[in-house]
C-alpha positions in Angstrom: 0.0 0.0 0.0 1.4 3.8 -0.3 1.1 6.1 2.0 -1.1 8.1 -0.1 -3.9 5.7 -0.7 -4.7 6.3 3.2 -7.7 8.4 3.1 -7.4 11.3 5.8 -8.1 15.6 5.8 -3.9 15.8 5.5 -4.6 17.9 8.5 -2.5 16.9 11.5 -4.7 18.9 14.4 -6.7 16.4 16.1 -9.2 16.2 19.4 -9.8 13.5 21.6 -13.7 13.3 22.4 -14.7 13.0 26.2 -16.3 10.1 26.8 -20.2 9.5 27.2 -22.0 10.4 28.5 -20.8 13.6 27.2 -23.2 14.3 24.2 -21.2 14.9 20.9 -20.5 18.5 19.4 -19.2 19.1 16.1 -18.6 22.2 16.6 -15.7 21.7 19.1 -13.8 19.9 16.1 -14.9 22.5 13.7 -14.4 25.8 15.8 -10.2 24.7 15.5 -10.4 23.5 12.1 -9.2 19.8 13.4 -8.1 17.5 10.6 -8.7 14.0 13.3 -11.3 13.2 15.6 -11.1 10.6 18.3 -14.0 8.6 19.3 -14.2 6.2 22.3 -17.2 3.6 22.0 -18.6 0.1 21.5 -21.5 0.8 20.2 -22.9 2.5 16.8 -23.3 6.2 18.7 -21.4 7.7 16.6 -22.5 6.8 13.1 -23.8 10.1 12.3 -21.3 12.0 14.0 -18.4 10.4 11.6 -20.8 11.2 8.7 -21.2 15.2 10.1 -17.6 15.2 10.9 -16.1 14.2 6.8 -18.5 16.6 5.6 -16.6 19.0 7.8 -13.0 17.8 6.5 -12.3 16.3 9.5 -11.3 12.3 9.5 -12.5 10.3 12.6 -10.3 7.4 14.3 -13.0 4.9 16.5 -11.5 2.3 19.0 -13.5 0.0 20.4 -13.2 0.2 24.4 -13.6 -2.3 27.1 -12.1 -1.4 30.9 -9.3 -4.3 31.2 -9.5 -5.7 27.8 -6.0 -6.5 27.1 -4.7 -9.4 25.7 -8.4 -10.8 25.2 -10.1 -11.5 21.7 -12.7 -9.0 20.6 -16.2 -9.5 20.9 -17.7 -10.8 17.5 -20.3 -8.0 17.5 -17.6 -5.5 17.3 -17.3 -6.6 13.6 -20.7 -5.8 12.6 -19.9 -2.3 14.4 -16.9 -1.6 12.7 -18.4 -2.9 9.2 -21.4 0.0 10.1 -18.8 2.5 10.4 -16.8 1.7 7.5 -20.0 2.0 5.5 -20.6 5.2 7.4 -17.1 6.8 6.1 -14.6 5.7 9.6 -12.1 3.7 8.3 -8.9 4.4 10.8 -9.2 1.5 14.1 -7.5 1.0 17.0 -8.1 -2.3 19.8 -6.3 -2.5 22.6 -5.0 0.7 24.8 -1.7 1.0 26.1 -0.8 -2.4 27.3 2.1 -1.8 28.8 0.4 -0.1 31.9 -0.5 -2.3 34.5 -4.4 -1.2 34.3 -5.5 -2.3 31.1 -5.0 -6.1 32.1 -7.1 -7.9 34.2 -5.9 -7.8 38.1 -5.3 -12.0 38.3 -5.1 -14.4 35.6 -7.4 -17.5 34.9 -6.3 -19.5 38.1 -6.8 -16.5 40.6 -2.9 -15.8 40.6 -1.6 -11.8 40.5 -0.7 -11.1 36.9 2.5 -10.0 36.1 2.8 -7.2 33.7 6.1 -7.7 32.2 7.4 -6.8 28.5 9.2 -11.1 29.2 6.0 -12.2 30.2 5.4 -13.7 26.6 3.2 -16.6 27.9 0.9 -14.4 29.6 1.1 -10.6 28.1 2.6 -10.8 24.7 1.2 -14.4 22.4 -2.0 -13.3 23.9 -1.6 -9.4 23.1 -0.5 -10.1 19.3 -2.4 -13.1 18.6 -5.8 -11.6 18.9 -4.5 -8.4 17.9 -3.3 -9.8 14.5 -6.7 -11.9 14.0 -8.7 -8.5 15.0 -6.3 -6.3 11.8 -6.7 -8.9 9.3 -10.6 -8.6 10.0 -10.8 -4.9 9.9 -8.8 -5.0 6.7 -11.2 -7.5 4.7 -14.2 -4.9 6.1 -12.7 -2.1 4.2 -10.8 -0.5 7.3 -7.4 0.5 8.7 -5.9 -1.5 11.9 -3.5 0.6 14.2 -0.7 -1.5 16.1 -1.4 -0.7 19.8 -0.7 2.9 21.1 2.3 2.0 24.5 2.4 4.6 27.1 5.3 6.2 27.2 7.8 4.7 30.0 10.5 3.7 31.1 9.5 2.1 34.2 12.0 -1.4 34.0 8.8 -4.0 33.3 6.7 -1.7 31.5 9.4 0.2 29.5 8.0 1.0 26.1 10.3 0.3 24.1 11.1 -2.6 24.9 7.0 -3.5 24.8 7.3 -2.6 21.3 10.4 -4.6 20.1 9.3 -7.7 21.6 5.7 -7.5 19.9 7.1 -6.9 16.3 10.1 -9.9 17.1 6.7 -12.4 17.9 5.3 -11.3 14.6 7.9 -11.9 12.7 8.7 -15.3 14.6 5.5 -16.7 14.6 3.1 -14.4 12.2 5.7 -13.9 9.7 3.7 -14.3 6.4 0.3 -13.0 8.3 2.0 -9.8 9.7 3.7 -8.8 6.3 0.4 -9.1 4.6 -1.3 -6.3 7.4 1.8 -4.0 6.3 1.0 -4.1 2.9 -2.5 -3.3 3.4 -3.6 -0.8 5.8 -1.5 -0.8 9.0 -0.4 2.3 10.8 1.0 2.7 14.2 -0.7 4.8 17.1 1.2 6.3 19.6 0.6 8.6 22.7 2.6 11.0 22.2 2.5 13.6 26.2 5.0 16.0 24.6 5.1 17.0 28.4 7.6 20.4 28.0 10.4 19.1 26.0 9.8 21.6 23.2 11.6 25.3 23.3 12.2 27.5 20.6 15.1 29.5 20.2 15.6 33.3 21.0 15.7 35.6 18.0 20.2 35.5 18.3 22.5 32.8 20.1 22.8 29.6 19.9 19.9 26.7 19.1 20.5 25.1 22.1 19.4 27.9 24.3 15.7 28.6 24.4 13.0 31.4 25.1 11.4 32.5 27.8 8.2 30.9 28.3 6.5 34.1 27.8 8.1 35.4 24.8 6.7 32.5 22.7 5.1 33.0 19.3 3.6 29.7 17.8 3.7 31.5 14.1 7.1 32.2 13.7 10.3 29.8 13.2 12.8 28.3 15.7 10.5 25.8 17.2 11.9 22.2 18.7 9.8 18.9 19.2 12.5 16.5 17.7 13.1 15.1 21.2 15.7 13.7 22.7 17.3 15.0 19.3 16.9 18.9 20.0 20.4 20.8 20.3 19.2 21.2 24.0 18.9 18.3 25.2 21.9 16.7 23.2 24.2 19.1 24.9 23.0 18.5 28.4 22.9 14.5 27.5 25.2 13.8 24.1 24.9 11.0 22.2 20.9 10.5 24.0 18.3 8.6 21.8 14.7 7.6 21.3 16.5 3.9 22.1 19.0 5.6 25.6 22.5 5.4 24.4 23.7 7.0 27.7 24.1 6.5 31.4 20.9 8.3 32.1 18.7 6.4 29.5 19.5 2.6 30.3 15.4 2.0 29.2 15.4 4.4 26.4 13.9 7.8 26.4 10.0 7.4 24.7 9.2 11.1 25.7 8.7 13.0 22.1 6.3 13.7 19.8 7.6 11.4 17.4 9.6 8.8 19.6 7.4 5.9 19.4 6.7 6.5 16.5 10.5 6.5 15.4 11.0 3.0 17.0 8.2 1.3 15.5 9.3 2.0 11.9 13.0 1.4 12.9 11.6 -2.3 13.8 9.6 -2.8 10.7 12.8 -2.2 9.3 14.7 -4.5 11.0 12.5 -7.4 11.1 10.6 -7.0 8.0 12.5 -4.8 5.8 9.3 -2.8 5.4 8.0 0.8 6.0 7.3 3.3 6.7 3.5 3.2 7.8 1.6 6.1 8.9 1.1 7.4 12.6 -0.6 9.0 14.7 -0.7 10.4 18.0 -4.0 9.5 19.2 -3.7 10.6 22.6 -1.3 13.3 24.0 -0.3 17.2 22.8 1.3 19.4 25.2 -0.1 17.9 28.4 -1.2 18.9 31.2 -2.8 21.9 30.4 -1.8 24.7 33.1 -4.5 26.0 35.3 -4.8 29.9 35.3 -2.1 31.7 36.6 -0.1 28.3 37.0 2.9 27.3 35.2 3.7 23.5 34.3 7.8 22.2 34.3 8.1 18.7 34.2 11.4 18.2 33.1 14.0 21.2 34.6 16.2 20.9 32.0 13.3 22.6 29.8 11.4 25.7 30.1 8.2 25.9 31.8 5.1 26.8 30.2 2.1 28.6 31.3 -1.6 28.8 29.7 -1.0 31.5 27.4 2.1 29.8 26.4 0.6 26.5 25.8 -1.9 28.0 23.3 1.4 29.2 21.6 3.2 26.1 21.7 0.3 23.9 20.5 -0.2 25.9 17.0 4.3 25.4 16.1 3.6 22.0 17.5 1.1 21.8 14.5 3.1 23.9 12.0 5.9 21.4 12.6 4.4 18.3 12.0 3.5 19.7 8.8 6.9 21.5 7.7 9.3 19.3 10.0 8.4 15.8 11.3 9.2 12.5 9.0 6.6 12.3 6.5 5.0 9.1 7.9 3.9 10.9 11.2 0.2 12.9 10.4 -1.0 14.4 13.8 -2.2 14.4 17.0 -5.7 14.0 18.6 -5.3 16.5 21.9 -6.2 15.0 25.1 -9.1 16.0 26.0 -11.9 17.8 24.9 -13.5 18.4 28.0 -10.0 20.1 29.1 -9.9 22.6 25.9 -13.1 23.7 26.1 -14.9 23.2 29.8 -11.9 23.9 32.2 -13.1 27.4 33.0 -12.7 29.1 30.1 -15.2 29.6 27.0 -11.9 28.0 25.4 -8.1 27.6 25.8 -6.1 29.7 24.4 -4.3 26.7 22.7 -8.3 26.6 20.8 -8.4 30.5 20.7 -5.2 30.7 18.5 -5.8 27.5 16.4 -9.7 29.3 15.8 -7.4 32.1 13.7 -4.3 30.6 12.2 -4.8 29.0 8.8 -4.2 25.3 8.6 -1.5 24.1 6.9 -1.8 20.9 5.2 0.2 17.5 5.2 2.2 16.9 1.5 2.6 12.9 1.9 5.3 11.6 -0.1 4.6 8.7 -2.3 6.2 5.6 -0.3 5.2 2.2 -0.2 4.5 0.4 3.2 5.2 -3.2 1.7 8.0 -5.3 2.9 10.7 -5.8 0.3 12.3 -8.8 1.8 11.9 -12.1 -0.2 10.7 -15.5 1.0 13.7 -17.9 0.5 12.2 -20.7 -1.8 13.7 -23.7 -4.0 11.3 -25.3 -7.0 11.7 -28.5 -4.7 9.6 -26.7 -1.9 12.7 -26.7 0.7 14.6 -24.3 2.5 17.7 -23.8 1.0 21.3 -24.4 2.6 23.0 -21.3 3.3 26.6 -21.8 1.8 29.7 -19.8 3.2 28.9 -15.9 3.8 31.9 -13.5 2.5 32.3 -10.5 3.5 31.5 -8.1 7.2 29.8 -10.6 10.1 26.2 -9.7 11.4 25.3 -6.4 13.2 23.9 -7.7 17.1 23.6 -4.2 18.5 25.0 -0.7 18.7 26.6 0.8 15.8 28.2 -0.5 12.9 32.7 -0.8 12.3 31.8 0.6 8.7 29.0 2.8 7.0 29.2 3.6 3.2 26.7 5.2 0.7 26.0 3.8 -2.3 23.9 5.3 -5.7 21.9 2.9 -7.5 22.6 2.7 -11.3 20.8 5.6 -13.1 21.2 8.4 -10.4 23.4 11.5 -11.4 26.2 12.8 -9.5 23.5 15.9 -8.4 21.8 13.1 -6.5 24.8 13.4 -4.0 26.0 16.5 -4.3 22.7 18.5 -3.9 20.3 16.0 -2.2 22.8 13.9 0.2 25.4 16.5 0.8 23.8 17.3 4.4 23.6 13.7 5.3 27.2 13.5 4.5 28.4 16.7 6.3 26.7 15.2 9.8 27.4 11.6 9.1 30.8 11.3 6.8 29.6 8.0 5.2 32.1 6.3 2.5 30.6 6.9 -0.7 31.7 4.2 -3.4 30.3 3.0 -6.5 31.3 -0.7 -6.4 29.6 -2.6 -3.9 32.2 -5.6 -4.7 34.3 -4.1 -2.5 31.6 -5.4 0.6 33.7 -8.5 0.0 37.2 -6.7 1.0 36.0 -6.8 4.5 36.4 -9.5 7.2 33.8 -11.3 9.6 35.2 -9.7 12.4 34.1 -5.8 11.2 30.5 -5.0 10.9 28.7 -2.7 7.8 25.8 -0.4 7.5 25.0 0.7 3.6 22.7 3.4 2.6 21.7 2.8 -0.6 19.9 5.7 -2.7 17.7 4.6 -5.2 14.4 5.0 -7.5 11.4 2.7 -7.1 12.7 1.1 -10.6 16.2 0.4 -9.2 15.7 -0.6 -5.5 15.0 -4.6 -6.3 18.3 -4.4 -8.4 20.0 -3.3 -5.3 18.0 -5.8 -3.2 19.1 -8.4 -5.2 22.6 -7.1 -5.5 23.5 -5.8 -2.1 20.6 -6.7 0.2 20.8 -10.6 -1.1 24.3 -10.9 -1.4 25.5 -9.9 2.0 22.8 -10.6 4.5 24.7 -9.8 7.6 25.5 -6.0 6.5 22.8 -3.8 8.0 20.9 -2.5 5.0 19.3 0.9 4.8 16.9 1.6 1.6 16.3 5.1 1.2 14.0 5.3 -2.3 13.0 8.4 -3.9 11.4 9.4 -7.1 12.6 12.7 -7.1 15.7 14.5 -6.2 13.6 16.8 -3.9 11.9 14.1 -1.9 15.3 12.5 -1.6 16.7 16.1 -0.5 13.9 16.4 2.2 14.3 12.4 3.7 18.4 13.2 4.0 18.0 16.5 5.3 15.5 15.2 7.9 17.7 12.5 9.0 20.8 15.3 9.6 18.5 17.7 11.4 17.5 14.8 14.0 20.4 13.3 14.0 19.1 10.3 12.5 22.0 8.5 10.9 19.6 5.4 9.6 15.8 6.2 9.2 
């Protein structure tokens, strides 16, 4: 599937209704021009509301809700609900809720025992979790809709740590779903995530140095200099260097989930890794800038970042908007705010996050045209076995942490201009070896370890599969393909801003 046969607004400003028995309004979608609307249910309630809300523009996500439902099979009648909905115009789905938190399972397990909530609990948490989760996507697909992978909360507590939730999920798929999992990819699957952006956002004062940021009340969400690429953000990487999504330092040892776009970045770094696929689309459907400060209150989770008060908020909210749309990767579209009833009942007639999204224009999401499909190729023989692997030349297998070697390689047909003008940034932060002859993958021993970026067009990249990928299946291989030099410009460029040396 491409990313742009998903049908969405392209607007990344989203809500998150309250739940009944709070009567729906469409007008508190409509008043802030939202682009996504979240809906909480199991029942058809809604059915008009997702027909008033797409003849407003704005594109409505449904899960189906249960208190403690984790890990269980859904209800057969939720299939006629979501087949009423499809036919009603709702096609993006989520099941399940943040099952790495301890409350969304049930309190003791069939034999009265306490359950143990545990990302190495595969028995009890994980075969369960994907299992039903997998047989609930490949229904929602053959009804016409979209199935999200689970939306973690963002943690780091040891049991519950996010991303390690999400890495042992996608390594069951691929060990026991392989076939099943790869077919979900290629046909509708996108990734939710809960993205509390919390206060790790700043923007820079109008001279000095990006790593220095504003007071909280000289914001101004319409003009330039805004951060959300946490832990990537010239702030934080000088007070923690070398900090990642994944840890990478002494004060991470369970990663560091905490940004807009952190889950998100993991989840299609495992697609990657385990099914050579990707990207797939996410979106936040919980979180924003959160909690909202009360009046004359300020909010300042982490010290390290500036606090923010209301009026700052509002600001905040509209360049966290603006940068999704100018800034974040192209597979992450928006973020449904949490909660309605705290935007527009907390005192106010509305916050001033709503106040200021009322007047500024939207900007719209330009998708670029990238498959979701895994590329990776089922080993087969005309006999029907699995073939013997022979002797493997060339660099040993990758386990973890980063690779002896990393070279850059053009595909056949690309120009010179194709490096000079669109990977020129990705070479200045990364200082890849750029070579023409991937022979020379051979030259190095099984003790080293290689990571190859290879730049192609969509009517190259199985030549390079077959001639790089296939050949060498130890080095770590990193596809980046483009059918124009622009869209290649914008994926390098994003990876040097971020810091994002492979995806």
């Amino acid at each position: 599937m491409n990313l742009r046969d998903y049908k969405w607004s392209k607007n990344p400003r989203g809500m998150h209704k309250q739940g009944a028995p709070a009567p729906f309004r469409i007008e508190n979608f409509t008043f802030a021009q939202m682009g996504w609307a979240k809906l909480v249910t199991d029942s058809a309630e809604y059915i008009e509301a997702v027909k008033s809300l797409n003849a407003k523009g704005c594109t409505p996500i449904l899960r189906f809700f249960r208190a403690r439902w984790c890990g269980l099979p859904a209800p057969e009648y939720w299939y006629d609900l979501c087949r009423q909905y499809v036919e009603a115009g709702c096609y993006w789905f989520e099941f399940y809720n943040e099952p790495n938190y301890e409350h969304e399972w049930a309190t003791h397990d069939g034999a009265g025992r306490p359950f143990e909530v545990h990302w190495q609990n595969e028995l009890g948490c994980i075969k369960p979790l994907m299992d039903n989760w997998l047989d609930w996507a490949e229904r929602v697909i053959e009804l016409g809709g979209y199935p999200a992978f689970p939306a973690m909360t963002e943690t780091v507590k040891p049991n519950l740590a996010t991303i390690h939730w999400l890495e042992v999920c996608v390594k069951y798929l691929r060990e026991n779903h392989r076939a099943r999992f790869k077919s979900v990819i290629a046909n509708g699957l996108w990734c939710a995530t809960h993205p509390y952006v919390l206060n790790h956002f700043y923007q820079e004062p109008t001279s000095g140095p990006a790593s220095k940021a504003r007071p909280h009340n000289q914001l101004n969400g319409s003009t330039d200099g805004w951060h959300f690429e946490y832990p990537y953000d010239p702030l934080q990487q000088k007070d923690d260097p070398g900090r990642t999504v994944y840890g990478g330092t002494e004060l991470t040892p369970y990663g560091d989930p905490n940004g807009l776009v952190a889950c998100g970045r993991v989840f299609q770094d495992l697609l990657k890794k385990y099914f050579r696929a990707g990207p797939v689309p996410v979106v936040g459907t919980e979180g924003g800038i959160y909690p909202i400060p009360a009046p004359d209150k300020v909010e300042q989770q982490d010290i390290r970042y500036p606090p923010y008060d209301r009026q700052a908020h509002g600001e905040a909210t509209v360049a966290m908007f603006r940068w999704i749309v100018e800034k974040a990767p192209n597979w992450f579209w928006g973020v449904t705010l949490w909660i309605e009833e705290e935007y527009f009942y907390s005192g106010d007639v509305a916050t001033p996050a709503i106040l200021r999204l009322s007047g500024e224009p939207v900007l719209y999401k330009n998708v670029l045209g990238l498959n979701t499909s895994s590329t990776e190729r089922e080993p087969s023989t005309s006999s029907g076995k699995q073939p013997t692997a022979g002797p493997v030349t060339g660099p040993g297998p990758l386990a973890s942490g980063s690779p002896d070697y990393h070279w850059l390689i053009l595909a056949p047909g690309l120009q010179a201009d194709w490096f000079f003008q669109a990977a020129n940034r990705y070479w200045q932060t990364f200082r890849p070896a750029v070579l023409a002859d991937w022979n020379l993958i051979d030259t190095l021993p099984y003790s080293k370890t290689l990571a190859v970026t290879v730049l192609a067009r969509s009517d190259t990249i199985e030549y390079m599969d077959k001639n790089v990928r296939d050949r060498w299946p130890n080095i770590y291989y990193d596809p980046i393909v483009c059918d124009t030099l622009d869209e290649m410009r914008s994926e390098l460029d994003r990876r040097a801003t971020y810091l994002n040396r492979f995806g």
